[in-house]
C-alpha positions in Angstrom: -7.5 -31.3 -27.8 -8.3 -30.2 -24.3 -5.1 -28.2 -24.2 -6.6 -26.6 -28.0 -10.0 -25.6 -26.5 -8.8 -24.3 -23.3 -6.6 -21.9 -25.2 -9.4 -21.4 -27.4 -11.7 -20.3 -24.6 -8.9 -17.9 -23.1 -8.8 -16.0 -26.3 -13.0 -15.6 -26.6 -12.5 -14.0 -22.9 -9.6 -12.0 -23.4 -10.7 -10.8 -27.0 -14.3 -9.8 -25.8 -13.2 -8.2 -22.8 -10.9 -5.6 -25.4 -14.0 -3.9 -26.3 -16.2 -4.1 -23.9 -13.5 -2.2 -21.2 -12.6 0.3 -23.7 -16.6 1.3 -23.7 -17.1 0.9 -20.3 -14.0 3.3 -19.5 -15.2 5.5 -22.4 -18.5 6.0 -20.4 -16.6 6.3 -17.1 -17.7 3.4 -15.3 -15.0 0.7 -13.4 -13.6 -1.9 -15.4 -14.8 -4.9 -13.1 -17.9 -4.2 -14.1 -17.2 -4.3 -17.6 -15.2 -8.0 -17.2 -17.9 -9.2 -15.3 -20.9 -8.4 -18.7 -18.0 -10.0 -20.8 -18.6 -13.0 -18.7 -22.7 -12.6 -18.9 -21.9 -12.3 -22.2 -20.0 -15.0 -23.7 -20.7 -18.0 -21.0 -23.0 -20.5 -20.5 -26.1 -18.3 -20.0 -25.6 -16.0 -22.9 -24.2 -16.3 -26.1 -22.5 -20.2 -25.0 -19.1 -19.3 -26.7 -17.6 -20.9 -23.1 -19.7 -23.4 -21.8 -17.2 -25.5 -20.0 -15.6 -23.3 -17.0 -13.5 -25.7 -15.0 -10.1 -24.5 -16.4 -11.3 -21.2 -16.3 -11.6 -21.3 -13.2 -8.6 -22.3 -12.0 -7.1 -19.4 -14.0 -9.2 -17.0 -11.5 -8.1 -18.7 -8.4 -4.6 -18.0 -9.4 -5.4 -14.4 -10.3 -6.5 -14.2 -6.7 -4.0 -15.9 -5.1 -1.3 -13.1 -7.2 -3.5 -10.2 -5.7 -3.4 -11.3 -2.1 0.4 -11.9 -2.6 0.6 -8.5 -4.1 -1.1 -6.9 -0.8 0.8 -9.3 1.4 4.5 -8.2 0.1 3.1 -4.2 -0.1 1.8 -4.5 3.6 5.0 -5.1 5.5 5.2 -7.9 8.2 6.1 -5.7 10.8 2.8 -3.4 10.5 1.0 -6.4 10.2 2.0 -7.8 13.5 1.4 -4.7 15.1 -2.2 -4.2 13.7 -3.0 -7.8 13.8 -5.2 -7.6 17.4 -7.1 -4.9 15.6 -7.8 -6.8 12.7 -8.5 -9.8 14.9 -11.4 -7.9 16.7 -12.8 -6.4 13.9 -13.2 -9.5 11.8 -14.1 -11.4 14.6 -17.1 -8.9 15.2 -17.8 -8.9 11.8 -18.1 -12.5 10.7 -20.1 -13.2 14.2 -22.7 -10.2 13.4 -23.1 -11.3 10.0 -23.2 -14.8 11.0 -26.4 -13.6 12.9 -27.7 -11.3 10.6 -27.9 -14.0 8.3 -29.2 -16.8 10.2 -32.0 -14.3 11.3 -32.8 -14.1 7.9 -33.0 -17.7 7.4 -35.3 -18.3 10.2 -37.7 -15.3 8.5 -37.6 -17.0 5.3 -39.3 -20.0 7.4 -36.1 -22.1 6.7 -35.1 -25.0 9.3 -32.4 -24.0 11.4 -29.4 -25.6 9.9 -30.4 -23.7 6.6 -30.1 -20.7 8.4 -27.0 -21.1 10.0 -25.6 -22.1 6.5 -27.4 -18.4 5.1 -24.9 -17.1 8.4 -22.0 -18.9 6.4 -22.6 -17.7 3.1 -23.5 -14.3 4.1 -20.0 -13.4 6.2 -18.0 -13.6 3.8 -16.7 -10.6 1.0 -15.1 -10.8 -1.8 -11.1 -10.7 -1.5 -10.7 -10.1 -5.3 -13.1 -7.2 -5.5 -12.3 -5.5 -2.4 -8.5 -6.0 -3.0 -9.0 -4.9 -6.9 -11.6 -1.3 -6.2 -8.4 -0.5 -3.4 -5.6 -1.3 -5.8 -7.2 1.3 -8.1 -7.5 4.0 -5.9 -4.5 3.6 -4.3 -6.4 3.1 -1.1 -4.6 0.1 0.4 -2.7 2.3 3.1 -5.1 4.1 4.1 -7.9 3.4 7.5 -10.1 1.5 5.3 -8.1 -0.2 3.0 -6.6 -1.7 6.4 -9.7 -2.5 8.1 -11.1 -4.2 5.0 -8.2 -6.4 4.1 -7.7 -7.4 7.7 -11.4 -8.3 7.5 -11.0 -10.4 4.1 -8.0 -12.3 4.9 -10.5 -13.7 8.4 -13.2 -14.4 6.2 -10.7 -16.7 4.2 -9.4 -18.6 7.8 -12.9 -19.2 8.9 -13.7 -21.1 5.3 -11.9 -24.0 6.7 -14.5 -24.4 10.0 -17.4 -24.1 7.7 -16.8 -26.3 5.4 -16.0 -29.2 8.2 -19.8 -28.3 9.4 -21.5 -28.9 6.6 -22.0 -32.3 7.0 -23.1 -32.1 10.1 -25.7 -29.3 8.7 -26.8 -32.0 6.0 -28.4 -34.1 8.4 -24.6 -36.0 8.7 -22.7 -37.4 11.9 -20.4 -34.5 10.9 -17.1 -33.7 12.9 -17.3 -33.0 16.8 -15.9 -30.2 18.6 -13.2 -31.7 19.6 -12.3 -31.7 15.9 -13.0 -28.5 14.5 -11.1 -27.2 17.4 -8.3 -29.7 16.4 -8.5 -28.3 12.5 -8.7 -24.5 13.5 -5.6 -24.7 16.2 -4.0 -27.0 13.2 -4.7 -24.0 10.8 -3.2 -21.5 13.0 0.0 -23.4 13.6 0.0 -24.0 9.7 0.2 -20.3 8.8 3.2 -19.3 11.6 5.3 -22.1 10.7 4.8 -21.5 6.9 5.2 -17.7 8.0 8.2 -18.1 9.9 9.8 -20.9 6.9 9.2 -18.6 4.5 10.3 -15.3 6.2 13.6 -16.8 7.0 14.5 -19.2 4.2 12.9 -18.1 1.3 15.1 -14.4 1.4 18.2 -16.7 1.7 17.3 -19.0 -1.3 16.3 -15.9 -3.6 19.9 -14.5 -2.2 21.7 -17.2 -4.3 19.7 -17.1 -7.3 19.7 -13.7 -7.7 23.0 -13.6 -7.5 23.8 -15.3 -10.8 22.1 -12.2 -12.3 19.4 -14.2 -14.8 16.7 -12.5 -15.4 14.4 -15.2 -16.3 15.9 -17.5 -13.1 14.4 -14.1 -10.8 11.3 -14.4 -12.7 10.3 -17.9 -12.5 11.4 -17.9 -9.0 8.8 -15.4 -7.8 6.0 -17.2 -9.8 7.6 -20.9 -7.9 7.7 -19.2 -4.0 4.0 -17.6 -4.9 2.4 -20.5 -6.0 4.3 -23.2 -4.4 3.4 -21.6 -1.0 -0.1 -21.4 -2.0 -0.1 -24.9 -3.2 1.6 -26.1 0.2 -1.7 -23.9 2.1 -4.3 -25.5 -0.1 -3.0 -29.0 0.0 -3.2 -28.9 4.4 -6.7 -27.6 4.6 -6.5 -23.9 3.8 -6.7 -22.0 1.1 -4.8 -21.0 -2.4 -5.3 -17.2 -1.0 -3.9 -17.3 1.9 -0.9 -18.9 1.2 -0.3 -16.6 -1.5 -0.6 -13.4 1.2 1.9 -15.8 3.7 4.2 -15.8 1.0 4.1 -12.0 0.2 4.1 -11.0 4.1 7.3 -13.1 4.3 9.5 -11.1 1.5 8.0 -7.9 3.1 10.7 -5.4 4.2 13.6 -7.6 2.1 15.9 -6.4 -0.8 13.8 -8.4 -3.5 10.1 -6.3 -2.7 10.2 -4.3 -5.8 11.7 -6.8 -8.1 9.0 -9.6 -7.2 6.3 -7.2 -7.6 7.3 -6.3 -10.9 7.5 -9.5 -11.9 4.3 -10.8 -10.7 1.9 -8.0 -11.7 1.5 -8.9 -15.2 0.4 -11.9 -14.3 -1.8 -10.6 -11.4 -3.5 -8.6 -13.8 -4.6 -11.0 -16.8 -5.9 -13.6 -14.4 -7.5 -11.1 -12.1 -9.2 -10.5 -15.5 -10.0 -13.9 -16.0 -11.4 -13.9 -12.5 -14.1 -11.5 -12.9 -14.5 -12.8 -16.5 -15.7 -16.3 -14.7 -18.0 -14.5 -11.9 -20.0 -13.3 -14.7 -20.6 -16.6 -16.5 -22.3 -18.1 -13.7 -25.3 -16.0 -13.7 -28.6 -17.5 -15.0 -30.1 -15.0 -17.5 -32.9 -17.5 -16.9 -33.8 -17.6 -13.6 -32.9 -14.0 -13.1 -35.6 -12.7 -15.8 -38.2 -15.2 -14.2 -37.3 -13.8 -10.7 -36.1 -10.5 -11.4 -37.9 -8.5 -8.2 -37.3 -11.4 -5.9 -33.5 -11.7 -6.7 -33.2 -7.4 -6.7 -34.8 -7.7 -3.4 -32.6 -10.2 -1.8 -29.7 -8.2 -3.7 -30.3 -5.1 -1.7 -31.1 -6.9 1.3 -27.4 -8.2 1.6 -26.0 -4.9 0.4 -28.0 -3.4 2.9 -27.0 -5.7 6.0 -23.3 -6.0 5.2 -22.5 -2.7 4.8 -24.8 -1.9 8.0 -23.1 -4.0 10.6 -19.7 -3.4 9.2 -20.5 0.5 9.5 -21.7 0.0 13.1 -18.4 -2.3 14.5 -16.1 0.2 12.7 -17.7 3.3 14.6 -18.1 1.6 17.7 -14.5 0.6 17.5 -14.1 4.4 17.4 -12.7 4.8 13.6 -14.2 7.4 11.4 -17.2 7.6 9.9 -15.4 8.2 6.6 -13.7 4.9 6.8 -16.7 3.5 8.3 -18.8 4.4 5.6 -16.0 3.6 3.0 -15.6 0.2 4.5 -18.8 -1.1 5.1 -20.0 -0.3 0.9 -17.0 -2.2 0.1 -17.2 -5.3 1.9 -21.2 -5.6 0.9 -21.1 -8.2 -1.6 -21.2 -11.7 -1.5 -17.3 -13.5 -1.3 -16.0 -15.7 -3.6 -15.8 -18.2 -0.9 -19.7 -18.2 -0.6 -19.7 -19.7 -3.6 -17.5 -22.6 -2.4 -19.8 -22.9 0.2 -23.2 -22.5 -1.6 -22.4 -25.4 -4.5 -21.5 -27.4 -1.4 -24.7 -27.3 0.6 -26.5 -27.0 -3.2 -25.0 -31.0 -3.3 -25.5 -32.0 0.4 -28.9 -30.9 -0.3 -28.8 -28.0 2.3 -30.5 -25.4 0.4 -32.9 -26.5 -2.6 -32.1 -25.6 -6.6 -34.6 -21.9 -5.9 -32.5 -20.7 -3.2 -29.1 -21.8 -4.8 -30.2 -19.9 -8.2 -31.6 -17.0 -6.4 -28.5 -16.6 -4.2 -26.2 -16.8 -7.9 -27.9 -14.3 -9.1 -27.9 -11.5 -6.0 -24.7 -12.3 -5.5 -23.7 -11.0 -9.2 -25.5 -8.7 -8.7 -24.4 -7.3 -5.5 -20.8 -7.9 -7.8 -21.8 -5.6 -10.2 -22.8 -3.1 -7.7 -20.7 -2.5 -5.2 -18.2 -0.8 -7.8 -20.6 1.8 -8.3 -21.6 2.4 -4.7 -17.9 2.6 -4.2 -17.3 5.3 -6.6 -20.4 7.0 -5.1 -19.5 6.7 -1.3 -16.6 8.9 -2.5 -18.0 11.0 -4.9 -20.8 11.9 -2.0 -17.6 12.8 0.8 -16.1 14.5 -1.9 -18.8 17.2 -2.2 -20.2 16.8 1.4 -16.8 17.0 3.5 -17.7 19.9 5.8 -18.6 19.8 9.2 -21.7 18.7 9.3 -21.4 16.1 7.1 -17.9 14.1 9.4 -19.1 15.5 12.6 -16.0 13.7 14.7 -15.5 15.4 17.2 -17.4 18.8 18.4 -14.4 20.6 20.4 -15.4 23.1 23.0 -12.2 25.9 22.5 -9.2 25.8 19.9 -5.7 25.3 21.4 -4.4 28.3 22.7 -1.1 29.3 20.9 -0.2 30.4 18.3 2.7 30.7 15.7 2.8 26.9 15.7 2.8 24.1 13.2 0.1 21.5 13.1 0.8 17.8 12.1 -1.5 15.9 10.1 -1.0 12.1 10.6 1.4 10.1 13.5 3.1 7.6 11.0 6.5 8.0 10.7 7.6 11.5 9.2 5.0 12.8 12.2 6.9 11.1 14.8 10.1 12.7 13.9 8.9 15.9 13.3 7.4 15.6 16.6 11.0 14.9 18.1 12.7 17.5 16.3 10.4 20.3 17.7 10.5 19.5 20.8 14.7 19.5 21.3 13.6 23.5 19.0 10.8 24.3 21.5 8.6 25.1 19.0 5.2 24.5 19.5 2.8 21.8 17.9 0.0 20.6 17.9 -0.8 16.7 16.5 -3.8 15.7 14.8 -4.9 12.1 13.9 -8.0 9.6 12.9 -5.7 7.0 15.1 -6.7 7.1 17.9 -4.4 4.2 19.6 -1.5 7.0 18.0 -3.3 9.8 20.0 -3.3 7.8 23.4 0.5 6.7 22.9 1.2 10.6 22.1 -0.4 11.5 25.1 1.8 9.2 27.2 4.7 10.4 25.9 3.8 14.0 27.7 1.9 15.3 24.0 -0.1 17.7 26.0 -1.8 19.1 22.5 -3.0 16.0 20.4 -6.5 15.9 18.5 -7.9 12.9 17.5 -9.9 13.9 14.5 -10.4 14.0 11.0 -7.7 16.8 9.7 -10.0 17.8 6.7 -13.0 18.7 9.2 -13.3 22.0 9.5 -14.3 22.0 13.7 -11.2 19.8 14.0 -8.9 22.5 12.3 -10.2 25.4 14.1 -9.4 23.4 17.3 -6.0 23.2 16.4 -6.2 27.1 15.7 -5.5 26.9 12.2 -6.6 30.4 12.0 -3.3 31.3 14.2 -0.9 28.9 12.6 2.3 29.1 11.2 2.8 26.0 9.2 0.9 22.9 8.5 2.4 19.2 7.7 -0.1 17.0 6.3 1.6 13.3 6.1 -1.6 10.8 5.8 -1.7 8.0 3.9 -5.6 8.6 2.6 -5.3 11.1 -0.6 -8.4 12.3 -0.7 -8.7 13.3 3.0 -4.8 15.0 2.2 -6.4 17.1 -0.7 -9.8 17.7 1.8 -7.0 18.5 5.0 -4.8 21.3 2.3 -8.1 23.0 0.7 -9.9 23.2 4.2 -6.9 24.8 5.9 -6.1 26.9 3.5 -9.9 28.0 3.2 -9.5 29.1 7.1 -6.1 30.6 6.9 -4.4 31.2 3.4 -1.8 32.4 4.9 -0.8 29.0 5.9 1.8 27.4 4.9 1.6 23.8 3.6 3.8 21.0 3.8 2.6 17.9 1.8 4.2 14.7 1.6 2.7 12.4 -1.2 3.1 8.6 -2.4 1.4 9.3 -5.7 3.4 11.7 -8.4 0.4 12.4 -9.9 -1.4 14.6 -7.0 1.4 16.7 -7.5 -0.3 19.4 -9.8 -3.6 18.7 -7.7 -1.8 19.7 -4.6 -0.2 22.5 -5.6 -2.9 23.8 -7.6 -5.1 23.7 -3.8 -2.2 25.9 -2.5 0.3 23.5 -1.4 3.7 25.6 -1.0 5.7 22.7 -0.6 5.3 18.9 -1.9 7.4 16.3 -1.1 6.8 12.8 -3.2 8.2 10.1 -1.2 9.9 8.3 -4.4 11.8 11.8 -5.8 12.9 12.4 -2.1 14.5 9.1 -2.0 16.1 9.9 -5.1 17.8 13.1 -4.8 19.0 10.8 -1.4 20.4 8.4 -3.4 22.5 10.9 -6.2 23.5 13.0 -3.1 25.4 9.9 -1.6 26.6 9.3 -4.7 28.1 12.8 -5.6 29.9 12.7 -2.5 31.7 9.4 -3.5 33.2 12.2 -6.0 34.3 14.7 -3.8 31.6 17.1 -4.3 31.2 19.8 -1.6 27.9 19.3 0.4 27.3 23.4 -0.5 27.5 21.8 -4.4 25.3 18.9 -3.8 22.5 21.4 -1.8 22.4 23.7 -4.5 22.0 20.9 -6.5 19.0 18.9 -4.8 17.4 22.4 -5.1 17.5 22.8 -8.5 15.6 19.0 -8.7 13.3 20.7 -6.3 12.4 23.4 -7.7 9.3 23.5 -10.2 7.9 20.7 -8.0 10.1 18.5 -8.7 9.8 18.7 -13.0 13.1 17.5 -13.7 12.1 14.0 -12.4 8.5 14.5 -13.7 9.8 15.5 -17.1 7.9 18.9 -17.3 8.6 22.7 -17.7 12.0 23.7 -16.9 13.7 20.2 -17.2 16.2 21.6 -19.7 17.1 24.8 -17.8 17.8 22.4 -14.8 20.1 20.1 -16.0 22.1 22.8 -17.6 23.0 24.6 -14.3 23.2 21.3 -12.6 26.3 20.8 -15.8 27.5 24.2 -15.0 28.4 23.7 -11.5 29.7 19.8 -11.9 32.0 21.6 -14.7 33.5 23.7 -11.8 36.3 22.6 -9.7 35.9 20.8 -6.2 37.5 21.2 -2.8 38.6 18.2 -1.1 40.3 17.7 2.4 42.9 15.4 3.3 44.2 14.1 6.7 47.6 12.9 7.2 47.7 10.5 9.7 50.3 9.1 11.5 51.7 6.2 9.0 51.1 8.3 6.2 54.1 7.7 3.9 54.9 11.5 2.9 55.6 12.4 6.4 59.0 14.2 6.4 58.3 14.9 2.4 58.1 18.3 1.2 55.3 19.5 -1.7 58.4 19.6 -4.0 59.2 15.9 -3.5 55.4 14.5 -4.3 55.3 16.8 -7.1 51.4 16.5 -6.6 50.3 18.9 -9.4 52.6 17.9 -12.1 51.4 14.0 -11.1 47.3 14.9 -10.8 46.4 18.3 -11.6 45.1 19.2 -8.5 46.6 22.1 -6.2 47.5 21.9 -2.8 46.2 25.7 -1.6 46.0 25.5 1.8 47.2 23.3 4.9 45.7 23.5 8.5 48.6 22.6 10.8 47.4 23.4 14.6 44.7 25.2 14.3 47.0 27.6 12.0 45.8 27.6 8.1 48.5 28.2 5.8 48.0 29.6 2.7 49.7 28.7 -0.6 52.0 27.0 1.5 56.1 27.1 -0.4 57.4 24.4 -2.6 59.4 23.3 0.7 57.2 22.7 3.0 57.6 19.2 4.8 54.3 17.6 5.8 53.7 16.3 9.2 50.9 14.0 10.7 48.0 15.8 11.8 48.2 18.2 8.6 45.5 18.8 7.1 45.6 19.4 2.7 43.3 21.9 0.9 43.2 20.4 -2.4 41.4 22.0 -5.4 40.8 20.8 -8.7 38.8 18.7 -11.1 37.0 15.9 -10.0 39.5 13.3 -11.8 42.3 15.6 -10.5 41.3 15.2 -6.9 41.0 11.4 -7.3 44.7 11.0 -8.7 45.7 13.0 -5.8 44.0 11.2 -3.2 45.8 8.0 -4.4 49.0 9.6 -4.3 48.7 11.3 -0.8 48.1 7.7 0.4 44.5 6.2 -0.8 40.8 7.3 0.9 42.4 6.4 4.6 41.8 9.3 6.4 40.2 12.0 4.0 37.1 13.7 4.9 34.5 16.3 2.5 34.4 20.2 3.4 
């Protein structure tokens, strides 16, 4: 009967959630927002359709646990290491400050002081759902403040183990020592590197051998077994189902199983991500929150106000944007889903009475259902206000004197070896970049003309001399400060020309359509990679295969994109496959038709293909007589088909020793 109701309950949520998304995404608003009125809605506080929440419930924590393993496999574990002392200092400034902020508060609201150091706990912590969920959407995880927020989250999460050993001691308890909670946050520590280091080295191993039976369904249940039974293995010593989840996803980082895994998981991820948000909405109090409706708004934008100040503050001071300052700090400004954990458990140890329980359910809905929309305002507002005035970075005193150069946007990888490769040219650059940790480690490596900037502020261009420059690369991972970088440069000098390289297929027409001459998507790069490899396998000439990854680049790339022109392509691609090829062959000096004339391997008659020249010391020979005795160190002009020039290759002796054009 349990199992019947639970099921029953899971349809009411998923079946009222239909509608209500399809209005809210009719009237342009995000689709959080619309789960979380389903949950208003249809639980306990509205219409009662759901009334018990307990199973529910554990449906959302798995819906997290998916989304952090979804941003642990997609970060990579060797970024991660790299960043983690940044993270580390900017969650660590921004739990402390928050901490305070809130205790402050506490102590104004004429609370005793172990309530207001249990407001500090419940205030520092964000919401690792939301956060996650608003980036996922936007395609912001890889960019400065998708970093800096998740690195943020995933500290909040650690530090809801030390909290919750305090709260007996805040409820008037003998509580743990320090000794202790020393003891558990060491323990903790040691916890995630050994499951981190397990999982990054056996897991890949195990996955090996089941993968290779090649069952679709063993792969599947596999991912859902190392996800969950990692997060299980976190939650049962002392931490949580979310952090193990993002353990197990940093581990398969950077492995042959990435892509598969994630495909298999996100289905999942995204119905009980649904549920999640579903649940956050059922615990509001229609109640309470009609009684206390200014006191509760009040309180709402208090905590809106004070999160999204101090993280602001720590990200400029650390010397990051303003954009991803500003970005950041709106995004981590509601309450966490931790807080909740945290709140029922002083609610029962009789830390905070039933008034400030209820009114802290209700602004932290509320900040829930708000924080979308700031979001989507934040960036509306840099949208139409990204100018000068508006990012004033840096105010430069001169622009770089040369001229003729290119300018690279962004130090990640494709800027590091462009760098490289223009320095062995001698052609002059100049390196622009929000990192400023990049701009430091360029300047050590004798970068004499490095910018540490915003690329789409206009002062910041000029400085580079945009007005004087030849060519512009804009590699950054933020895509709205790419499209911001290509329409201010092109604003200053439309002569300019544009190199963009893109992870999303779809800002392709937007990029172009802003004046980008040449875009690269990372993904159709890869692949014209991959079928180049593979024509050469078949002994097509390298002049063949060029002409050929032209034609896929040409139109922007619309064969892959299925657009204009995909036809036209693939018919001259046809065309030129239906010609013949040129292959070379080396006889080395075991070869067995040494001291054999072209008349005695009869190599046309055998294969098709035609031996037209040979290169015998240095000399070429062409159409070399029937007897002509081969000798090692010849080399053998074949032409023909491509099935021709296989058959021959086997009987000149196999693939030992032949080489393309």
């Amino acid at each position: 009967m349990d199992g019947l109701k639970f099921f029953h309950q899971l349809i009411i949520i998923l079946g009222f959630s239909i509608p209500v998304i399809y209005v809210f995404n009719k009237i342009k608003l995000p689709s959080i927002i619309g789960f979380l009125i389903t949950g208003i809605i249809i639980g306990p506080f509205g219409l009662r359709l759901i009334d018990d929440t307990a199973g529910i419930q554990l449906l959302a924590e798995i819906g997290v646990a998916f989304l952090l393993f979804t941003i642990g496999i997609e970060m990579r574990f060797t970024r991660f290491l790299k960043n983690l002392s940044e993270l580390l200092l900017t969650g660590g400034l921004q739990i402390l400050c928050t901490f305070i902020a809130g205790m402050l508060i506490g102590l104004a609201m004429q609370l005793n002081i172990n309530q207001a150091v249990f407001i500090g706990f419940i205030l520092a912590h964000s919401s690792s759902a939301l956060v996650l969920k608003i980036l996922k959407d936007r395609g912001d995880e890889d960019s400065p403040q998708g970093r800096t927020s998740v690195g943020i989250i995933l500290l909040q999460d650690v530090m809801v183990v030390p909290m919750m050993l305090l709260i007996p001691f805040l409820a008037g308890g003998s509580g743990p020592g320090a000794p202790i909670i020393i003891w558990k946050l060491v323990k903790s520590a040691l916890i995630i590197a050994v499951i981190l280091a397990a999982a990054r080295y056996i897991v890949p191993f195990v996955l090996e051998r089941l993968v290779s039976m090649n069952m679709r369904d063993i792969s599947l249940i596999a991912s859902l077994v190392i996800t969950m039974g990692i997060a299980w293995i976190t939650e049962s010593l002392g931490l949580s189902l979310a952090i193990g989840a993002f353990l197990a996803g940093l581990a398969l980082s950077d492995t042959d199983f990435t892509h598969q895994i994630i495909s298999d998981i996100n289905p999942f991820r995204d119905v009980f991500l649904s549920v999640f948000f579903v649940s956050f909405g059922m615990i509001l109090n229609i109640d309470f929150l009609r009684e206390n409706t200014l006191y509760i708004l009040l309180a709402s934008l208090v905590i809106i106000a004070v999160k999204a100040a101090i993280v602001l503050g720590i990200i400029k001071f650390l010397k990051q944007p303003l954009r991803a300052a500003l970005i950041s700090g709106v995004l981590l400004s509601q309450i966490g889903e931790f807080s909740f954990v945290l709140a029922s458990q002083g609610f029962k140890n009789n830390i905070i009475d039933v008034n400030i329980y209820q009114t802290f359910i209700g602004a932290a809905v509320l900040t829930f259902i708000v924080t979308p929309l700031l979001v989507s305002l934040v960036y509306y507002i840099l949208a139409r206000k990204i100018n000068s005035a508006s990012i004033p970075e840096v105010k430069p005193d001169s622009c770089v004197d040369m001229c003729n150069h290119v300018i690279i946007c962004g130090m990640g990888l494709n800027g590091r070896n462009l760098v490289k490769v223009l320095k062995k040219t001698a052609i002059n650059y100049v390196i622009v970049d929000l990192n400023y940790q990049k701009i430091k480690k360029s300047k050590s490596k004798g970068d004499k003309n490095t910018i540490w900037g915003d690329a789409s502020n206009v002062e910041i261009l000029r400085r580079a001399n945009v007005a004087a420059a030849r060519v512009i690369v804009i590699a950054i991972s933020d895509r709205f400060l790419t499209k911001s970088c290509l329409s201010q440069a092109k604003a200053l000098n439309p002569r300019l020309h544009v190199i963009v390289r893109t992870k999303y297929v779809a800002d392709i027409e937007d990029l172009l359509a802003l004046g980008a001459d040449d875009v690269i998507p990372e993904e159709f790069e890869t692949s014209i990679q991959i079928f180049s490899r593979v024509l050469r396998m078949f002994h097509v000439p390298n002049s063949i295969i060029l002409t050929e990854g032209n034609i896929i680049r040409n139109k922007s790339y619309g064969v892959f994109r299925e657009v204009r022109y995909t036809q036209e392509a693939f018919d001259q691609i046809n065309q030129i496959l239906a010609q013949g090829t040129i292959e070379t062959y080396f006889v080395g000096d075991n070869n067995e038709i040494i001291g054999k004339s072209i008349r005695d391997i009869n190599l046309k008659a055998q294969s098709g293909a035609m031996i037209i020249n040979i290169i015998r010391s240095n000399q070429t020979i062409t159409n070399p007589p029937s007897d002509f005795i081969f000798r090692a160190g010849d080399q053998i002009i074949l032409f023909g088909s491509h099935q021709a020039i296989d058959t021959a290759l086997v009987i000149l002796g196999g693939k030992e020793g032949n080489g393309m054009e």
